[in-house]
C-alpha positions in Angstrom: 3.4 -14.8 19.1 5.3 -17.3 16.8 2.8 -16.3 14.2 3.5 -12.9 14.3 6.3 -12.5 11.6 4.6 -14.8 9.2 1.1 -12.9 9.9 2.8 -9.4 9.4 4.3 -10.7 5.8 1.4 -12.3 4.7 -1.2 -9.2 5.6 2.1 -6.9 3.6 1.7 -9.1 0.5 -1.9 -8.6 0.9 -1.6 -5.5 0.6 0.6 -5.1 -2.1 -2.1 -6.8 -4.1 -4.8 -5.1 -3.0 -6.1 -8.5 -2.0 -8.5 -7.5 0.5 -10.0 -10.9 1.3 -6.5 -12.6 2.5 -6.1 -8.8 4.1 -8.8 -9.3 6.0 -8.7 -12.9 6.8 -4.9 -11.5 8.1 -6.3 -8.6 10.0 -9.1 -10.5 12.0 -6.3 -13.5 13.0 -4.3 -10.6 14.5 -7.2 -8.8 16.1 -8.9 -11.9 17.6 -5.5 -12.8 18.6 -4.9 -9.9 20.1 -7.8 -9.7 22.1 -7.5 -13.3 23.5 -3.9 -12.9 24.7 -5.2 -8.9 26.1 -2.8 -7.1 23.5 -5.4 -3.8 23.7 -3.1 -1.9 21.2 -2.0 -4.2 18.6 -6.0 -5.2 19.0 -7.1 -1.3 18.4 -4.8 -0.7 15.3 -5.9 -3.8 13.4 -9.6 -3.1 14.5 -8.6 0.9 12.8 -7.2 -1.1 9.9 -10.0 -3.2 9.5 -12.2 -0.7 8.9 -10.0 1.1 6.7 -10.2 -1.9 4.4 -13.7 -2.2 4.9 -13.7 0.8 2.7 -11.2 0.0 0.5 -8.6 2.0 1.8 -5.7 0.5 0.7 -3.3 3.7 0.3 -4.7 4.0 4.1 -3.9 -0.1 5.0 -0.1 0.5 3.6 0.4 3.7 5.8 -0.7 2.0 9.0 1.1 -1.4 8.0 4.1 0.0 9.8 2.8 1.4 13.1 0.6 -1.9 13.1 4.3 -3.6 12.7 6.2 -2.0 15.1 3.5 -2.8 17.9 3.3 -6.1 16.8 7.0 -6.6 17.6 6.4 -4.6 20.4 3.9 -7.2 22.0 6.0 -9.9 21.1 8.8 -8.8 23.0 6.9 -7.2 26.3 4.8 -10.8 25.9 8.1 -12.8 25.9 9.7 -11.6 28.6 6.3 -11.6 30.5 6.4 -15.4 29.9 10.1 -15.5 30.9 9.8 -14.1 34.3 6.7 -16.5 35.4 
């Protein structure tokens, strides 16, 4: 979680460079991430991303950059207040 924000700028400028090896270096921290702490969504759309840039995608990478953000900060949030209330 306290990677998040520096993960979601990092995988933007990535992408703005069409630098698909630090995309995907960016994409499979989030996804692995994801999976460990059991974040099933934010997992799924990098997994969806992933393969987009498997193909080269990019135009595709930059459109989903912004749904993958918003549940990103989604997670963060339902995950701090999870940790809060134990």
């Amino acid at each position: 979680m306290s990677h998040w924000c520096e993960r979601a700028a990092r995988l933007e400028k990535a992408l703005g460079r069409s630098d698909a090896s630090e995309a995907g270096v960016v994409l499979l921290s989030i996804r692995t991430t994801s999976s460990m702490l059991g974040a099933v969504h934010l997992e799924a759309e990098s997994a969806l991303m992933l393969g987009a840039l498997s193909r080269c995608d990019f135009a595709g990478c930059r459109l989903s950059l912004s749904s993958l953000t918003r549940i990103g900060d989604e997670t963060c949030l339902e995950l701090t207040e999870l940790f809060r209330s134990a």
